[in-house]
N, C-alpha and C positions, 0 to 999 in steps of 0.2 A: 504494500500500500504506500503510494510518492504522496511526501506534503505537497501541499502547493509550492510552486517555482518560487515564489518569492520569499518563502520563510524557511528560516533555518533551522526551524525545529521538526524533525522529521524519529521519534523514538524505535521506530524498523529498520534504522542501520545501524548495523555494526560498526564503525565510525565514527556515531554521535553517541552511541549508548557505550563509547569505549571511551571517548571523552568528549562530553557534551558542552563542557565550559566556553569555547570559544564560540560557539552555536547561539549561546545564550545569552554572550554581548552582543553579537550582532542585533539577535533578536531585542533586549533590550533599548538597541539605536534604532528599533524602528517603532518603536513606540512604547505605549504604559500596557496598551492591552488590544491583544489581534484574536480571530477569530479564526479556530484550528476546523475546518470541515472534514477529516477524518474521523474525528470523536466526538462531533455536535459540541465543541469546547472553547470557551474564550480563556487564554492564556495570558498570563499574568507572571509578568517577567522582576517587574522591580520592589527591593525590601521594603520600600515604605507602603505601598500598595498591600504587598501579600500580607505583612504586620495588621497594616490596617483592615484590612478584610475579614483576616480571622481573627476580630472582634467585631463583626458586623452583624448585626440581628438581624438586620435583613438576609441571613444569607444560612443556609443549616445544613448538617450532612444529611438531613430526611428532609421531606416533604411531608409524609404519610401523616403525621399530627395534626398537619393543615389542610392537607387535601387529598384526595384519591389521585388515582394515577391517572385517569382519564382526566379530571378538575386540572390535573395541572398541565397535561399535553404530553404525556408519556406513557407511553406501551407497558404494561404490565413483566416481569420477569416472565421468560416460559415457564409451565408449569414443572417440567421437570428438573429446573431447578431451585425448588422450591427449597430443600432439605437446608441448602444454603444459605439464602436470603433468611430462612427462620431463624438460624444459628446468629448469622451477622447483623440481623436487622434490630436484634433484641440485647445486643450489644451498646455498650455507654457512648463508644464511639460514635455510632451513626444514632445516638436519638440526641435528641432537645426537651431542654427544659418540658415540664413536671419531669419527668421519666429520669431525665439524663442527670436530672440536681439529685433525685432520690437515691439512684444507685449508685452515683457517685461520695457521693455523701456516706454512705455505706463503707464505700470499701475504700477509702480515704482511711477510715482506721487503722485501717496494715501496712500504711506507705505516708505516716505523719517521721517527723525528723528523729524523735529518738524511737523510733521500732527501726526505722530503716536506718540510724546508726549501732543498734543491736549484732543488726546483719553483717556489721563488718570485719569481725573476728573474723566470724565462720567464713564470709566472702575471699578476705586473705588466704585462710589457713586451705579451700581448697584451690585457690589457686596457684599456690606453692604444688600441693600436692600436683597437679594438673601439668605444671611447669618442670617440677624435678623427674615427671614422667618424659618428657618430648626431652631434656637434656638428658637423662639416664642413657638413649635411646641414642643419642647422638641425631636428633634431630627427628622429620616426620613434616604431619603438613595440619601447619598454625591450626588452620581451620578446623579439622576434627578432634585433634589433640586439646585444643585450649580454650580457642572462641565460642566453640558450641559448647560443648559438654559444661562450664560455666553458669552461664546464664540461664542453661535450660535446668540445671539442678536447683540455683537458688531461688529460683520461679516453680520449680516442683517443690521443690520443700516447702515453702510460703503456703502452698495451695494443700500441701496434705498428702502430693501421690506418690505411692510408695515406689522406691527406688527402683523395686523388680517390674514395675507399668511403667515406664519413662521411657525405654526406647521406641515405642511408635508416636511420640509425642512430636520429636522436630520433624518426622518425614508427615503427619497430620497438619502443621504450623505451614509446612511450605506449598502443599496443596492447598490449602485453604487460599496460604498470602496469591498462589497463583490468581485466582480470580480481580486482585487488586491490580493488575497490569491494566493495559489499553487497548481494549478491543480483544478479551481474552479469547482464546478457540474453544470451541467447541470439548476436544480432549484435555483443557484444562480445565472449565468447565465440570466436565465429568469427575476430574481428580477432584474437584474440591467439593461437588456434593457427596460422594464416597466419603471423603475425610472426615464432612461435617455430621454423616451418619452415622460412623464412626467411632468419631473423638463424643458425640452426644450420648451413643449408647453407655461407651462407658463412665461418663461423669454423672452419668441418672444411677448408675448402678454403686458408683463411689460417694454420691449423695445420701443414696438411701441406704448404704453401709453406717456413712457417719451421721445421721439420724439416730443408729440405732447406739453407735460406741463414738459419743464426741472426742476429739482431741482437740488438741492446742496448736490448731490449721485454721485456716483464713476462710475454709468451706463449712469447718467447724463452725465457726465467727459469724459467718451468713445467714446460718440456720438457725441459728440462735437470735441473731438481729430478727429473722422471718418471725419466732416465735416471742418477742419479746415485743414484737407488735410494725416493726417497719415492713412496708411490704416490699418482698421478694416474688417475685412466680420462680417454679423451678426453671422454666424457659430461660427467664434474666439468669439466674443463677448460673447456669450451664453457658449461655454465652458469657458473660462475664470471667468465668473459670478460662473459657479459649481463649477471648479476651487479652487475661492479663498473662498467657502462656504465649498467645504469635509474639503481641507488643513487646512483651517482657523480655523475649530473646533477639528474639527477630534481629532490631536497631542493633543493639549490644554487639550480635555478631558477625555484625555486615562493618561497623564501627573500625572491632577489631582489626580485621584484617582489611580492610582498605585500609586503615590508619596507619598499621607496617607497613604495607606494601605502599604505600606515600613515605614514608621512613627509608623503607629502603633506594626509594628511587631520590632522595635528597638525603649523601651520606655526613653530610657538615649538619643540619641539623639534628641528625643520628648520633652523630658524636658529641655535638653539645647535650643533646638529652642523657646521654650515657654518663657522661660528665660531670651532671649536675641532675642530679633526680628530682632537685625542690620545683622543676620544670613541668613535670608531672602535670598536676590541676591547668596549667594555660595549653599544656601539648594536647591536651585530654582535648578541650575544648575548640583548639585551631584544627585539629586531625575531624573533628565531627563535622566543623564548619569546611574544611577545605576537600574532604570529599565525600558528600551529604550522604546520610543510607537510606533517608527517604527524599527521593527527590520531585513525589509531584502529591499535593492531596488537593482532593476536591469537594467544591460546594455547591450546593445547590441556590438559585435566585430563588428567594420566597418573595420579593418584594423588588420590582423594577427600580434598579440602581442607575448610576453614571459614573462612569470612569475616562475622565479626560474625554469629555464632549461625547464618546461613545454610548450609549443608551443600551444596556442589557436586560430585557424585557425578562418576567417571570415566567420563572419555566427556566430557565438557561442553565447550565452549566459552566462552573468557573474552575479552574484548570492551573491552581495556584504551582509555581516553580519554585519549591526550595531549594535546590542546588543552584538557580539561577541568582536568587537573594541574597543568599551566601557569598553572593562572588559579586555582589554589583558594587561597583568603586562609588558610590555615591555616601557609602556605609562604612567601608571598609578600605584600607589605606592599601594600595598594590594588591589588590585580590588574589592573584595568578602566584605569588608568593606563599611557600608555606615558612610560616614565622611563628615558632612555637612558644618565644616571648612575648605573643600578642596578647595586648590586655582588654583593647576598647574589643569587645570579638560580641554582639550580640548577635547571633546566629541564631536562626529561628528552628535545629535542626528536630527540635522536642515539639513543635510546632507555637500554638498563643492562644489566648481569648479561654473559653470555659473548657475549650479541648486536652488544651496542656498537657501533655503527657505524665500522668500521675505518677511512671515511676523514673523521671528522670533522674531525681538523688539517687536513686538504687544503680541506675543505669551508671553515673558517675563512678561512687563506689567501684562495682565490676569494671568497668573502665581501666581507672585506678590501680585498682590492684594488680591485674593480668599485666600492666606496662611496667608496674611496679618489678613486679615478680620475674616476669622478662629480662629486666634490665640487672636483675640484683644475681640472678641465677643463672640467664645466659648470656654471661655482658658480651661475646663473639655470635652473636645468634645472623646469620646470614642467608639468604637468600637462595633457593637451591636450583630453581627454574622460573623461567619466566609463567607468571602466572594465566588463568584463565578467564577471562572477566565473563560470569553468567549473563546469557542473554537479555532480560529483562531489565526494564528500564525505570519502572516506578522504584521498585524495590533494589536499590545497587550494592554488588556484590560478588566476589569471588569464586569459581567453582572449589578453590583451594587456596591455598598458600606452602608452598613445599620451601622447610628452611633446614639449615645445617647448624649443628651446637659443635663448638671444639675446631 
């Protein structure tokens, strides 16, 4: 599928989806906001726009609270992927207010500053363990070794699932996040209503276990808030649980390893962060902003806007660019630079407004410690092959990371 001749956002080549930044200035020189006819999408290129947006009432990841799919000039989901939409749709992410303040409000309790500074023994101590594994080894590939298995535990634990159910957890997370692409197929599609049937049987079945034998888990936590009078459906509950499992790793792991593999491909700021580890918290933060792991979220017009003279009627789709924001020089001094002393760095890559990503402290933490742990355990950690960049474009990411210790 070719964008139009004139714009230089085109997310189906390999190319632009291998590095889209210089794509993203042009596209920013040609305006605040163009209209993409591939995706029915108006694209929104620059930081003060996509800031301002995702705080806009007029604008919401649903529709459905305000209107039916017909009321607002959109086709219904097909039916057969229904399994999906029910899973995602009952998620915090895609609702609005009542809904979205309730269940957010909820599970706010397990991701307030001193729980999720709790977390970071434990977050540390496995990720030594994680890291003395891939050195032991003399090396391996970042990605399976340390990025993933990480975040995907300290988000299982949080939630309650026992360590022997966790491995079809990331390969359920990445069929599902499939359907977050542009213009998903068909056989993706398929994977992520399989996933969502899935991942749903079992967390009805891990619900109504811990109904019967509570613990000191955040599913525990839910059910308890359900019966102490806030209302839950089990529907919310079970997306909610997917939920905070895609999100919670997802970024984390995509963060990861683009972040080395930006590390390794600039060996002077590699060496200064080796150097000096108090770099850490600002490296953490330029690695996220300098190559986004979510680079497009979207919103729906609930309420006909204006964007530099342009009129976006209700009904519309808006087509926010976070890797675009991140890099526009209007924000950010030398964008194209990574500068891991950068202090002014507001990056939007946790997103803004009532969305915010609830577990960006945690996400930090994890962060933290793995580059921590990296640097303190395999101060020669190096590069073994040139890497793979996974096709997809919303969700940016490495098929691996293959590195050498010693």
């Amino acid at each position: 599928m070719a964008a139009p001749s004139d714009l230089a956002f085109d997310p189906w080549d390999p190319a632009f989806v291998a590095d889209p930044y210089p794509a993203y200035a042009r596209l920013r020189e040609q305006g605040r906001v163009r209209y993409f006819e591939p995706t029915d999408q108006w694209l929104v290129a620059h930081h003060a726009d996509v800031s301002a947006l995702l705080r806009d009432r007029h604008l919401g990841r649903t529709y459905l609270h305000r209107f039916s799919h017909e009321e607002f000039g959109r086709t219904p989901p097909p039916p057969e992927h229904e399994p999906f939409h029910t899973l995602n749709d009952h998620g915090m992410l895609d609702l609005e207010p009542p809904d979205h303040t309730r269940i957010r409000r909820l599970v706010s309790k397990a991701f307030t500053p001193r729980t999720v500074d709790r977390l970071r023994p434990y977050v540390r101590e496995l990720a030594d363990e994680l890291v003395a594994g891939l050195v032991a080894a003399g090396g391996g590939d970042l990605l399976r070794d340390v990025a993933e298995p990480l975040p995907v535990a300290v988000i299982a634990e949080m939630l309650g699932i026992p360590e022997s159910d966790r491995a079809p957890l990331r390969p359920w997370s990445a069929d599902i996040c499939g359907m977050y692409e542009l213009n998903p197929s068909e056989e993706a599609a398929a994977k992520a209503v399989r996933a969502s049937v899935e991942f749903s049987d079992y967390l009805r079945d891990l619900i109504a276990e811990r109904r019967k034998n509570p613990g000191d888990d955040l599913i525990s936590g839910l059910i308890a808030a359900h019966d102490e009078g806030d209302r839950l459906t089990e529907q919310e509950m079970i997306a909610t649980c997917v939920l905070l499992l895609n999100a919670g790793h997802e970024a984390t792991v995509n963060s990861t390893v683009n972040g080395w593999w930006a590390l390794f491909r600039h060996p002077g700021q590699l060496a200064a962060l080796r150097a000096d580890h108090s770099l850490v918290p600002t490296a953490v933060e330029e690695l996220l902003r300098y190559d986004t792991p979510l680079q497009l979220f979207e919103r729906w017009v609930l309420d006909e806007i204006e964007i530099d003279g342009q009129v976006i009627p209700r009904g519309a789709e808006i087509a926010m660019l976070f890797g675009s924001a991140n890099h526009d020089p209007a924000v950010f001094a030398d964008p194209s630079r990574l500068d891991l002393t950068r202090r002014d760095n507001p990056h939007i890559s946790f997103s803004a407004g009532i969305h915010y990503c609830i577990g960006a402290p945690l996400a930090r933490i994890e962060l933290a410690a793995s580059m921590t742990s990296l640097l303190e355990r395999a101060p020669t950690l190096r590069l073994a092959a040139e890497p793979v960049r996974k096709p997809n474009f919303v969700i940016r990411g490495l098929e691996g990371l293959a590195v050498e210790v010693g």
